[in-house]
DSSP file (Angstrom, degrees, kcal/mol; ACC not computed):
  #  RESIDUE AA STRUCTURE BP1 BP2  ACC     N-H-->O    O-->H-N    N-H-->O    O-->H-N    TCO  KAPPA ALPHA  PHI   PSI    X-CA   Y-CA   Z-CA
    1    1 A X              0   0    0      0, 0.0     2,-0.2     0, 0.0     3,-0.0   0.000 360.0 360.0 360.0 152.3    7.1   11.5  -17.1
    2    2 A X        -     0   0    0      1,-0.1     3,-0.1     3,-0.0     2,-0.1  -0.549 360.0 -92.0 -97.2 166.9    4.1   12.8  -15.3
    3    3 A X        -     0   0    0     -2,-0.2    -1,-0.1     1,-0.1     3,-0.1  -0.395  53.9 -97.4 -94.5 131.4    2.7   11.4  -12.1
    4    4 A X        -     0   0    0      1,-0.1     2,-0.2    -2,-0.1    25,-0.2   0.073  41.3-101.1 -68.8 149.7    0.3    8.9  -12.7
    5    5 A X        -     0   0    0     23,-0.5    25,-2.6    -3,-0.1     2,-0.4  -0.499  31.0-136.2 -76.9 132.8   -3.5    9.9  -12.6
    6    6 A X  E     +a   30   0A   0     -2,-0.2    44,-3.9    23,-0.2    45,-1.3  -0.700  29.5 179.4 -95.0 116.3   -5.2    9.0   -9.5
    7    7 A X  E     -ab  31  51A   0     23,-1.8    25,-4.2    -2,-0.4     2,-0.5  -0.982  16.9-145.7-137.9 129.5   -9.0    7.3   -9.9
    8    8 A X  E     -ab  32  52A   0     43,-1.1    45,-1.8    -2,-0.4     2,-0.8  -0.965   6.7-166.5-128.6 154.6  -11.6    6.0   -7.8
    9    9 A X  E     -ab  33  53A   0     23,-1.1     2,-0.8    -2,-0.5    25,-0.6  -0.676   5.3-178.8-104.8  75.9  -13.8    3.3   -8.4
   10   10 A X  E     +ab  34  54A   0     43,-1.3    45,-2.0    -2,-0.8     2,-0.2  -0.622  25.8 139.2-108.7 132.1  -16.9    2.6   -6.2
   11   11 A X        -     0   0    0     -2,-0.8     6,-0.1    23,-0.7    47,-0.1  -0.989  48.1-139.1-149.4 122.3  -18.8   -0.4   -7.3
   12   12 A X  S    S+     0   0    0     45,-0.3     2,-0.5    -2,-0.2     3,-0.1   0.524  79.3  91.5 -61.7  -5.5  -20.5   -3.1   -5.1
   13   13 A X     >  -     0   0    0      1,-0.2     4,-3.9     2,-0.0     5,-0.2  -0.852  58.3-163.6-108.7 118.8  -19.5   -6.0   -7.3
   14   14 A X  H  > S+     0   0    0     -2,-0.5     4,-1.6     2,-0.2    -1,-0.2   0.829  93.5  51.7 -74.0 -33.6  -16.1   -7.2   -5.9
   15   15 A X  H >> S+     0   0    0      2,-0.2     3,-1.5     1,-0.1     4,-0.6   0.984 105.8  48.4 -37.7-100.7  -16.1   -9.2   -9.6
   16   16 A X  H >> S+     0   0    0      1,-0.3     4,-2.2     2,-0.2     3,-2.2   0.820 114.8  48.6 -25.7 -65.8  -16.8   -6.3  -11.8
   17   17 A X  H 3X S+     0   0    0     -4,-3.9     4,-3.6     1,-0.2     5,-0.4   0.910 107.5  56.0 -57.1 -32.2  -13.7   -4.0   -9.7
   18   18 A X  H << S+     0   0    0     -4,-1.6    -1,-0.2    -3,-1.5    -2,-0.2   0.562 107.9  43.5 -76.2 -14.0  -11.3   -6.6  -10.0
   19   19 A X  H << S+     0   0    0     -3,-2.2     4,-0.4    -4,-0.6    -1,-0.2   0.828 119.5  44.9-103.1 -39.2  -11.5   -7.0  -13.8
   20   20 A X  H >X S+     0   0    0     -4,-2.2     4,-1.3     1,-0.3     3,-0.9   0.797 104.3  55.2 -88.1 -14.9  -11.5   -3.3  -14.3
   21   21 A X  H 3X S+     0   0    0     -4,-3.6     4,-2.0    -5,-0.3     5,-0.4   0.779 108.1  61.5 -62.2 -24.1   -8.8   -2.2  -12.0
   22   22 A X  H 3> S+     0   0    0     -5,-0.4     4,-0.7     1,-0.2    -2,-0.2   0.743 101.2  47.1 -70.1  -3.5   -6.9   -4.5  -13.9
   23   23 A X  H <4 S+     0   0    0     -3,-0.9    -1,-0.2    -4,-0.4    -2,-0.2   0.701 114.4  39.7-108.7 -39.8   -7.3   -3.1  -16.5
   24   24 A X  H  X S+     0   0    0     -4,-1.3     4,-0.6     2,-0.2     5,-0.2   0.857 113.8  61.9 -55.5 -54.2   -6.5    0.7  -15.5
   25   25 A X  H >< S+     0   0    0     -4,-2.0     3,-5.7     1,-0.3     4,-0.3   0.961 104.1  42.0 -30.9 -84.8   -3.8   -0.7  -13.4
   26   26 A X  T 3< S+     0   0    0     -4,-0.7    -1,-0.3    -5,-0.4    -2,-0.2   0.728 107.2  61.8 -41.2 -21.4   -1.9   -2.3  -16.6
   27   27 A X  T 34 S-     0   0    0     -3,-0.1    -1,-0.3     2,-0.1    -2,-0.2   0.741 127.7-106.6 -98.7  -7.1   -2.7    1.2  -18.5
   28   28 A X  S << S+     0   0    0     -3,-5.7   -23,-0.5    -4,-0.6     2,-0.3   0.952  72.6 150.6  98.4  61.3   -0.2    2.8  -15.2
   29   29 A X        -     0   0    0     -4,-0.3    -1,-0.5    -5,-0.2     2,-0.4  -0.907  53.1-133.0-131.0 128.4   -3.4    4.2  -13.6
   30   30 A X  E     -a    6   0A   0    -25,-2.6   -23,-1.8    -2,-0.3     2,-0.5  -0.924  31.8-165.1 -89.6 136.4   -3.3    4.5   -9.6
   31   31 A X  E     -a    7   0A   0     -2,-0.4     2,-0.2   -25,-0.2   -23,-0.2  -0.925   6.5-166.7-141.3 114.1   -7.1    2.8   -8.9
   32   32 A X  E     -a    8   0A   0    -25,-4.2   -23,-1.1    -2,-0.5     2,-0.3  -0.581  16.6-143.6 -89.8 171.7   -8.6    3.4   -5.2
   33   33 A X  E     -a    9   0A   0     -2,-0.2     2,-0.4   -25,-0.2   -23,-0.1  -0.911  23.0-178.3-158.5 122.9  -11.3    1.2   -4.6
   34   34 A X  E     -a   10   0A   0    -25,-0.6   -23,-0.7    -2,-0.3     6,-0.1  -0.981   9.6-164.8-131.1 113.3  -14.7    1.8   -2.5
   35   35 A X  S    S+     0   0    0     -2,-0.4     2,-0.2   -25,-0.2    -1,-0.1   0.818  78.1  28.6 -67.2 -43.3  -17.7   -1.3   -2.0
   36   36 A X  S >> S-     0   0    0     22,-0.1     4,-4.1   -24,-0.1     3,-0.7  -0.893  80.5-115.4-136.1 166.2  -20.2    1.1   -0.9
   37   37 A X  T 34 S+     0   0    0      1,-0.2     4,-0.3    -2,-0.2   -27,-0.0   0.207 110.8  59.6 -63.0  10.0  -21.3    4.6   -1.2
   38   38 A X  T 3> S+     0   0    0      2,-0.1     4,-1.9     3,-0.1    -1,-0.2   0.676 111.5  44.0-132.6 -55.3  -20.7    5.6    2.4
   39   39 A X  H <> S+     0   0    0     -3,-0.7     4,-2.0     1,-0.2     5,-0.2   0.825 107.0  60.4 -78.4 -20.4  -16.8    4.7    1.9
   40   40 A X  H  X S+     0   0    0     -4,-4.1     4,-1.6     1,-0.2    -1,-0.2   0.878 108.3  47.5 -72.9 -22.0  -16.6    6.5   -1.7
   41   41 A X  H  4 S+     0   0    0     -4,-0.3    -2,-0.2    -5,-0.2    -1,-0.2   0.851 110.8  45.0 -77.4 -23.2  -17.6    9.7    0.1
   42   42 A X  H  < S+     0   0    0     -4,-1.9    -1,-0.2     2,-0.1    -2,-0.2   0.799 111.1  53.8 -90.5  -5.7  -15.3    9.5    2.8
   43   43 A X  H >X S+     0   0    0     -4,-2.0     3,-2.8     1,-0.2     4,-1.9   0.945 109.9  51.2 -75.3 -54.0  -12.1    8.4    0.3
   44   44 A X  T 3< S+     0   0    0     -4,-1.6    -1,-0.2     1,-0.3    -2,-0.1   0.416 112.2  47.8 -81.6  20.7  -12.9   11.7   -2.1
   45   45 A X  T 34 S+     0   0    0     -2,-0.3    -1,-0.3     3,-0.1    -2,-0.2   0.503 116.4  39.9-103.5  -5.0  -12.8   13.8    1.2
   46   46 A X  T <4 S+     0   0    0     -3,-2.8     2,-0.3     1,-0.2    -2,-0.2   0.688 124.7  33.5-115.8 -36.3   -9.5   12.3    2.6
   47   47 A X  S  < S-     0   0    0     -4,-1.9    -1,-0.2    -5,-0.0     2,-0.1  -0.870  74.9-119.6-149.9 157.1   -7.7   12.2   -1.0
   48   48 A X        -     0   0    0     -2,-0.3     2,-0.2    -3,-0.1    -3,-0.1  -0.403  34.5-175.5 -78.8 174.1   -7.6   14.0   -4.3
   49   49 A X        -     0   0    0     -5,-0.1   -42,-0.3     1,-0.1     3,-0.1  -0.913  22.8-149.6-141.0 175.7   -8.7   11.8   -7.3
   50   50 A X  S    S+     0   0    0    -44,-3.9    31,-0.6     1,-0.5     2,-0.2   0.585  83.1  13.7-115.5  -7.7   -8.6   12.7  -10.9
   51   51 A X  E     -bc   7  81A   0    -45,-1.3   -43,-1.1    29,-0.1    -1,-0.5  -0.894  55.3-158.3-142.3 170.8  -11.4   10.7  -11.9
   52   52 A X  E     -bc   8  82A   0     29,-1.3    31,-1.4    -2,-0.2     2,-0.4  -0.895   7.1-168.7-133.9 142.4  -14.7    8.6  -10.0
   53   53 A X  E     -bc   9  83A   0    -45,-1.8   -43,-1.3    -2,-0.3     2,-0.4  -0.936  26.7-162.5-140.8 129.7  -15.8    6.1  -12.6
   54   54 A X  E     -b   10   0A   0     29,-1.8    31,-0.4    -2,-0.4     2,-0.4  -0.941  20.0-141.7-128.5 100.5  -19.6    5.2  -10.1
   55   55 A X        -     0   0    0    -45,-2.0    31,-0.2    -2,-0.4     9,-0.2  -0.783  16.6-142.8 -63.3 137.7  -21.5    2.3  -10.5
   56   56 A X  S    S+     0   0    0     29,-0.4     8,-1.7    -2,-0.4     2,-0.5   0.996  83.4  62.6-101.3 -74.9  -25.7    3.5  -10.1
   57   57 A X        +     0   0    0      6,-0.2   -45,-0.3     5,-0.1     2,-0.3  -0.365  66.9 113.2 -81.9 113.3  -26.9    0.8   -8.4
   58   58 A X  B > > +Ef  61  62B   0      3,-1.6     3,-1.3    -2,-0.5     5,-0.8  -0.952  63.5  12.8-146.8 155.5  -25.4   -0.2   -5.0
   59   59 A X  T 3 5S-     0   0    0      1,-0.3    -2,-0.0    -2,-0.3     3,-0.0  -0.583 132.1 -13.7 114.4-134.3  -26.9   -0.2   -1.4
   60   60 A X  T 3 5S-     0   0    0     -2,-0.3     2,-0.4    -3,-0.0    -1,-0.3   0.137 124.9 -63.0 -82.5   8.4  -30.5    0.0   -1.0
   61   61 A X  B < 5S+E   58   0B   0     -3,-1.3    -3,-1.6    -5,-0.1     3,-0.3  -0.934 110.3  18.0 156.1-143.0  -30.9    1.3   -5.1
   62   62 A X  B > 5 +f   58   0B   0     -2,-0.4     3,-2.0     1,-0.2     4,-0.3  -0.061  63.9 138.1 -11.8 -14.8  -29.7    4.1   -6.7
   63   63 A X  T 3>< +     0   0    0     -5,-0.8     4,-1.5     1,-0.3    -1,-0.2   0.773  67.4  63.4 -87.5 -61.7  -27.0    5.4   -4.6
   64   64 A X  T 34 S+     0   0    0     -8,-1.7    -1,-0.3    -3,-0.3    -8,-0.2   0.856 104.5  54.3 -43.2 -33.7  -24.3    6.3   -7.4
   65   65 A X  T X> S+     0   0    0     -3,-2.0     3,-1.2    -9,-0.2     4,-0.8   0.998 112.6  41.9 -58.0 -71.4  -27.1    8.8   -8.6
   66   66 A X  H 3>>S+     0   0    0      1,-0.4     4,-4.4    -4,-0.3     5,-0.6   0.930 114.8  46.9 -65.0 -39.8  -27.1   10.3   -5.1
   67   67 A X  H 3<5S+     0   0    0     -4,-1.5    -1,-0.4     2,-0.2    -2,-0.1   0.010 110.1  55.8 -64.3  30.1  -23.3   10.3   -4.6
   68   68 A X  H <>5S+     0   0    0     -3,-1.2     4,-0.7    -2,-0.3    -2,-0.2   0.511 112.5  46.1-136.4 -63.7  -23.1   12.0   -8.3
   69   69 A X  H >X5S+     0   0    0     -4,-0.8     3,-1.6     1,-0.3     4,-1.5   0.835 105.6  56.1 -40.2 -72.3  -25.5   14.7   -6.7
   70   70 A X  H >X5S+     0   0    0     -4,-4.4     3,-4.3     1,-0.3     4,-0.6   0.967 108.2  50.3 -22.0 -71.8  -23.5   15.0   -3.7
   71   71 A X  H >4<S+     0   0    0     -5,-0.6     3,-1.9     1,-0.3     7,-0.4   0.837 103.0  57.1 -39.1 -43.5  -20.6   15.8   -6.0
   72   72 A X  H << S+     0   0    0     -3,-1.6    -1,-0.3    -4,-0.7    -2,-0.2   0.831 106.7  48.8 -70.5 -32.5  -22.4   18.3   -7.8
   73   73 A X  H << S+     0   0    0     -3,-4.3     2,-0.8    -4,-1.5    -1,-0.3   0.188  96.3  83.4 -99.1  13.7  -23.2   20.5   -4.4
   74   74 A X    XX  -     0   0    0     -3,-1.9     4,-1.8    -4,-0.6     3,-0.9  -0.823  67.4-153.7-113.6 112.7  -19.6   20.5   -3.1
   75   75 A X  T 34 S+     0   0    0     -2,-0.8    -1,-0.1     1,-0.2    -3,-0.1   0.565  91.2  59.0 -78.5  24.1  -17.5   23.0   -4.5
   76   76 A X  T 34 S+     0   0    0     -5,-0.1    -1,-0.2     2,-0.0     3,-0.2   0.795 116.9  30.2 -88.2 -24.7  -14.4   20.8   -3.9
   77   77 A X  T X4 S+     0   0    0     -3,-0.9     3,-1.1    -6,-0.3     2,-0.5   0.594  87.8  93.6-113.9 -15.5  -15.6   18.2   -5.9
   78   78 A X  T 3< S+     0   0    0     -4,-1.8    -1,-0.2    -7,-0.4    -3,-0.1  -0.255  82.7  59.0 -82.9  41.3  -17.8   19.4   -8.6
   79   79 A X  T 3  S+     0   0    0     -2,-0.5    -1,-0.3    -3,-0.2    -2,-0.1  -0.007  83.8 115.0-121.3   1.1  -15.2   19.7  -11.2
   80   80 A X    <   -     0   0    0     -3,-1.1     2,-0.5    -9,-0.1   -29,-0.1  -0.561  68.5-122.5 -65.6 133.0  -14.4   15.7  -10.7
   81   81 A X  E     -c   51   0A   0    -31,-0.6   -29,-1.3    47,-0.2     2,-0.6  -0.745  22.1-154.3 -95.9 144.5  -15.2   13.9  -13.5
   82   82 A X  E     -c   52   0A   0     -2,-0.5    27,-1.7   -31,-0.2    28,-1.0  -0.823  13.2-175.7-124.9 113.9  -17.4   11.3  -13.4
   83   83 A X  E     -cd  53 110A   0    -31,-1.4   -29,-1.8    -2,-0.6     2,-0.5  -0.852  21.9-150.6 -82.1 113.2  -17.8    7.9  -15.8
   84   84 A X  E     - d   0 111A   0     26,-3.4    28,-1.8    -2,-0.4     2,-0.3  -0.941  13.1-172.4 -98.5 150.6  -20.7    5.9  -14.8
   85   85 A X  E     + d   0 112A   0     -2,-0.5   -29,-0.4   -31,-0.4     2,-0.3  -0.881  25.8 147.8-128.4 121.0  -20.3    2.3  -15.5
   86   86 A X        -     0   0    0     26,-1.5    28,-0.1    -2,-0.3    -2,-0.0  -0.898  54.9-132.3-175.0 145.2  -23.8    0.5  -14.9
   87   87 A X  S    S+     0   0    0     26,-0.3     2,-0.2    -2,-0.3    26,-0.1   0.331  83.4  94.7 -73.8  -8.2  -25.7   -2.4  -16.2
   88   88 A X        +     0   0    0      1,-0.1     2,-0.1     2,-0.1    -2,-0.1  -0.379  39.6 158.9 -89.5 133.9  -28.8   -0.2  -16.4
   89   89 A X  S >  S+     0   0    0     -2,-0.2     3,-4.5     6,-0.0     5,-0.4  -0.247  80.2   8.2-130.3-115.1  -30.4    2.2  -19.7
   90   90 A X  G >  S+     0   0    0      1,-0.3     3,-2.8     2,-0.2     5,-0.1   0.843 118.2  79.8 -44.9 -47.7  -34.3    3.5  -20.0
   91   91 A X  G 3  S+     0   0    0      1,-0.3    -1,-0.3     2,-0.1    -3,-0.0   0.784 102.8  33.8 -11.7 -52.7  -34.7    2.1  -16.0
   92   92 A X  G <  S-     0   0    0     -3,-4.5    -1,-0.3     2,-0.2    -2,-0.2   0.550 124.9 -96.8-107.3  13.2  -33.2    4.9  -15.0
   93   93 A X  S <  S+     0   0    0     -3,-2.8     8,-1.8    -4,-0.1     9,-0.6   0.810  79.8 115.1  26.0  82.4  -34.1    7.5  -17.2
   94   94 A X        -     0   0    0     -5,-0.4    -2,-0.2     6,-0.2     6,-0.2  -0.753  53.9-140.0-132.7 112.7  -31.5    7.7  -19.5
   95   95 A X     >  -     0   0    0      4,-0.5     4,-1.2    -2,-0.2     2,-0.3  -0.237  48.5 -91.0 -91.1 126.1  -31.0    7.1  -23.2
   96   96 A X  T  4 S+     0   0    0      1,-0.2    -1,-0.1     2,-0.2    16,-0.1  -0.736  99.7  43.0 -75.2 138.3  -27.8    5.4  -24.0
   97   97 A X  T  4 S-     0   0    0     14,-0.3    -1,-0.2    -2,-0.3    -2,-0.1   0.008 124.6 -54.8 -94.2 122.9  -25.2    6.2  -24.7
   98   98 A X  T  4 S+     0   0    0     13,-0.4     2,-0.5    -4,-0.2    -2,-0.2   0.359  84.2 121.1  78.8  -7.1  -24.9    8.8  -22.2
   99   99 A X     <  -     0   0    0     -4,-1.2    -4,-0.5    12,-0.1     4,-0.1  -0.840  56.9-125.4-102.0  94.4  -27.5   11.5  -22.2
  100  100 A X        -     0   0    0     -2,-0.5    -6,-0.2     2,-0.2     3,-0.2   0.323  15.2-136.9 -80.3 142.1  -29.7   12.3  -19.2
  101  101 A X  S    S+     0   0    0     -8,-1.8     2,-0.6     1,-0.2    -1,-0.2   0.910 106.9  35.8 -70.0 -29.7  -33.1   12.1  -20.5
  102  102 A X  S >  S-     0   0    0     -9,-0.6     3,-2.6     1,-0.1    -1,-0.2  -0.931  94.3-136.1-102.6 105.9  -33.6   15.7  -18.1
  103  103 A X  G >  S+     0   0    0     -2,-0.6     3,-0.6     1,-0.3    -3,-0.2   0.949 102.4  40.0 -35.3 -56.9  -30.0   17.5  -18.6
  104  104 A X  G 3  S+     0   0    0      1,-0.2    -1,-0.3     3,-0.1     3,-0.2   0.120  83.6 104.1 -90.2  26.3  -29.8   18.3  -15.0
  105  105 A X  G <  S-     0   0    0     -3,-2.6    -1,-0.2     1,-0.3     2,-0.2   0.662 100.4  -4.3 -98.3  -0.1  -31.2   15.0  -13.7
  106  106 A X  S <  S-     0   0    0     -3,-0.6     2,-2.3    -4,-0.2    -1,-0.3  -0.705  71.8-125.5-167.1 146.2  -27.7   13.8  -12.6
  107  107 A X        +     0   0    0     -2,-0.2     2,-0.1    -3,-0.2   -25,-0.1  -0.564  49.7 152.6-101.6  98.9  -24.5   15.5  -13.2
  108  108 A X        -     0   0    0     -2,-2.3   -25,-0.2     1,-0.1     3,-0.1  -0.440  42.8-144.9 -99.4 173.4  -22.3   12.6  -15.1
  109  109 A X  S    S-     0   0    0    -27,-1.7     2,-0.3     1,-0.4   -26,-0.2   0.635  84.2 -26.8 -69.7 -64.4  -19.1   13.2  -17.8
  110  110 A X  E     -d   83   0A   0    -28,-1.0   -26,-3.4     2,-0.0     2,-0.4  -0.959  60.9-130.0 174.4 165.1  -20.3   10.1  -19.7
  111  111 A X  E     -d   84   0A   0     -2,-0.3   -13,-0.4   -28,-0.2   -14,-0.3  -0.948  18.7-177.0-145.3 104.2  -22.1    6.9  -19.3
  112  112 A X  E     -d   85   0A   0    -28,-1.8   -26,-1.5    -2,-0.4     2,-0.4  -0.726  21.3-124.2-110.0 166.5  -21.1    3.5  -20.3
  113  113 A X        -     0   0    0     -2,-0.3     2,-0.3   -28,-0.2   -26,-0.3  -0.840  42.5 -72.9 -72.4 118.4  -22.9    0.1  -20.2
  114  114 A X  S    S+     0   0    0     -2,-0.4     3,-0.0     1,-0.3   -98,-0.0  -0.643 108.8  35.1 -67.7 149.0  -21.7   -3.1  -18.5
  115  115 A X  S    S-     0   0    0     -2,-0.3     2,-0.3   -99,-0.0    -1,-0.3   0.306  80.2-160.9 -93.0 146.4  -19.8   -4.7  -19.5
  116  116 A X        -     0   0    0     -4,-0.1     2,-0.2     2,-0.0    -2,-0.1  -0.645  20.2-118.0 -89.6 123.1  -17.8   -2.5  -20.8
  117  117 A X        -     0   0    0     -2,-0.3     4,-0.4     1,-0.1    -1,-0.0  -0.533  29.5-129.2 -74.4 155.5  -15.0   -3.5  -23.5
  118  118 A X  S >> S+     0   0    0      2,-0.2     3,-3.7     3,-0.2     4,-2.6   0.962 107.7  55.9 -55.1 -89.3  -11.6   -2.6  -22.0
  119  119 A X  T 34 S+     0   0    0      1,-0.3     4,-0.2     2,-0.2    -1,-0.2   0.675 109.1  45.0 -13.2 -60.7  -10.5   -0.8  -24.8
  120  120 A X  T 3> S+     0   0    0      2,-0.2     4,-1.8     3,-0.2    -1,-0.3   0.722 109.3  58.5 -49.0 -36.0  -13.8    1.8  -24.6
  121  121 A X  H <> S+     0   0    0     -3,-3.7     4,-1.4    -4,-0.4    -2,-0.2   0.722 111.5  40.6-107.6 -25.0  -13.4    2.1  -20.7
  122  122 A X  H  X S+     0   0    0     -4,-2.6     4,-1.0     2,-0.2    -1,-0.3   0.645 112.7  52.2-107.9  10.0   -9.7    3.5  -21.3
  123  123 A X  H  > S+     0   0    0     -5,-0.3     4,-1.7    -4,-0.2    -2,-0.3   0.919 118.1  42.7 -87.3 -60.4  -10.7    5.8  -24.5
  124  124 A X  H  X S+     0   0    0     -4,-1.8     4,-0.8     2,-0.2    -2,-0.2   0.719 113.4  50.0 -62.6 -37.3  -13.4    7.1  -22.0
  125  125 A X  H >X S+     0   0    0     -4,-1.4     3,-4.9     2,-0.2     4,-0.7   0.961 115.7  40.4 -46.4 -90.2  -11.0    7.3  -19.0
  126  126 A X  H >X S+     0   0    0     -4,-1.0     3,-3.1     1,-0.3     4,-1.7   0.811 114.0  62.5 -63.7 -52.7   -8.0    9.4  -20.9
  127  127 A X  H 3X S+     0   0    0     -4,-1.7     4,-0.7     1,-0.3    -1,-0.3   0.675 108.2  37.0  -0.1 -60.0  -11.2   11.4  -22.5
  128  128 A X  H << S+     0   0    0     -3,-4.9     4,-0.4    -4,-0.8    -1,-0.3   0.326 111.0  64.6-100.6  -6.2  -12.4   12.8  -19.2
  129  129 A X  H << S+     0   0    0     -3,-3.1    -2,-0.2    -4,-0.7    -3,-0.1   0.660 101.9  46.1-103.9   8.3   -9.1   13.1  -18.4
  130  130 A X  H >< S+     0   0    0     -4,-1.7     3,-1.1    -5,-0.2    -2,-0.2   0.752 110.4  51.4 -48.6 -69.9   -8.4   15.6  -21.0
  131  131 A X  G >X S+     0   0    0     -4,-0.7     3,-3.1    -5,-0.5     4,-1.9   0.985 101.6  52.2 -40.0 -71.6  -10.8   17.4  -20.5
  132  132 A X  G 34 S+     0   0    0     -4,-0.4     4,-0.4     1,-0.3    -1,-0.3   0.320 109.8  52.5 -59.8  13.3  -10.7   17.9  -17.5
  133  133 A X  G <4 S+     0   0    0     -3,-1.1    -1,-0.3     2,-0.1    -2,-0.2  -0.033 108.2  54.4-136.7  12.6   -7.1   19.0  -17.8
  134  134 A X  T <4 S+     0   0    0     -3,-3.1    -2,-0.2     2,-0.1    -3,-0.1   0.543 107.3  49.3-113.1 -46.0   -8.2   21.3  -20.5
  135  135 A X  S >< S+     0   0    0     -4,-1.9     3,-2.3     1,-0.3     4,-0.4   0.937 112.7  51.6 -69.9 -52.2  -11.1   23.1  -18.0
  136  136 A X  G >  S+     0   0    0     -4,-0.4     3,-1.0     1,-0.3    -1,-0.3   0.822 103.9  48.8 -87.1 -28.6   -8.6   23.5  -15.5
  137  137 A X  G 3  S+     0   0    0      1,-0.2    -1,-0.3     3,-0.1    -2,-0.2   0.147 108.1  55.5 -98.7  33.6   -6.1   25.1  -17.2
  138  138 A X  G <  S+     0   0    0     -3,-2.3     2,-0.8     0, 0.0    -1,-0.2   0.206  93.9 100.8-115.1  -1.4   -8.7   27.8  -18.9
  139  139 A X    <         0   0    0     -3,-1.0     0, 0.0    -4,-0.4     0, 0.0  -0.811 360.0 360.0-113.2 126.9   -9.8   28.7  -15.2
  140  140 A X              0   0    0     -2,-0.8    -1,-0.1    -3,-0.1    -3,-0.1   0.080 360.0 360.0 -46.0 360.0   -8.6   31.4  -13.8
């Protein structure tokens, strides 16, 4: 069997992580877990992950938009793929489901709503992790 896929989650709502690492957990998912944006950058520089599923709003605002950004300008990290999970639509300018109103205005995988059915959040997980396991093994 193959070694279970590695994810981190950072979301300020202690709530909100606890139902959905349970939920990854149960699916044999290993689920790091980061409260604020300051500790999700320094877990995806100490360890590899295979996915970030980023809540948008933490901190002073925005901050999962800037940490998405971040991502985009590192070339270690800008093949991670990234599910945002956020309570948020037009606010931020994006049309749901999932398409940046501006293509390049922040560089996500996909974009779900809270809350988010169970079922959806792990079709979207194994999704991006597909992919991304598709991309990497066309790249040279």
């Amino acid at each position: 069997m193959s070694e279970a896929k590695r994810l981190l989650m950072i979301d300020d709502d202690p709530d909100f992580v606890a139902g959905i690492k349970a939920i990854l957990v149960k699916a044999k998912y290993e689920v790091d877990v980061a409260y604020n944006p300051k500790d999700g950058l320094q877990a995806l520089k100490s360890k590899n992950y295979d996915l970030l599923l980023l809540d948008v709003m933490m901190g002073r605002g925005a901050e999962g938009i800037m940490i998405a950004r971040k991502l985009g300008k590192d070339p270690k990290l800008r093949d991670l793929p990234v599910l945002i999970i956020t309570g948020i639509r037009e606010q931020m300018a994006f049309l749901f489901p999932g398409q940046a109103v501006h293509p390049h205005f922040v560089p996500v995988d996909e974009l779900v709503e809270k809350p988010v059915e169970p079922k959806l959040l792990l079709e979207k997980v194994e999704a991006l992790l597909k992919t991304a396991e598709t991309r990497k093994a066309q790249s040279p």
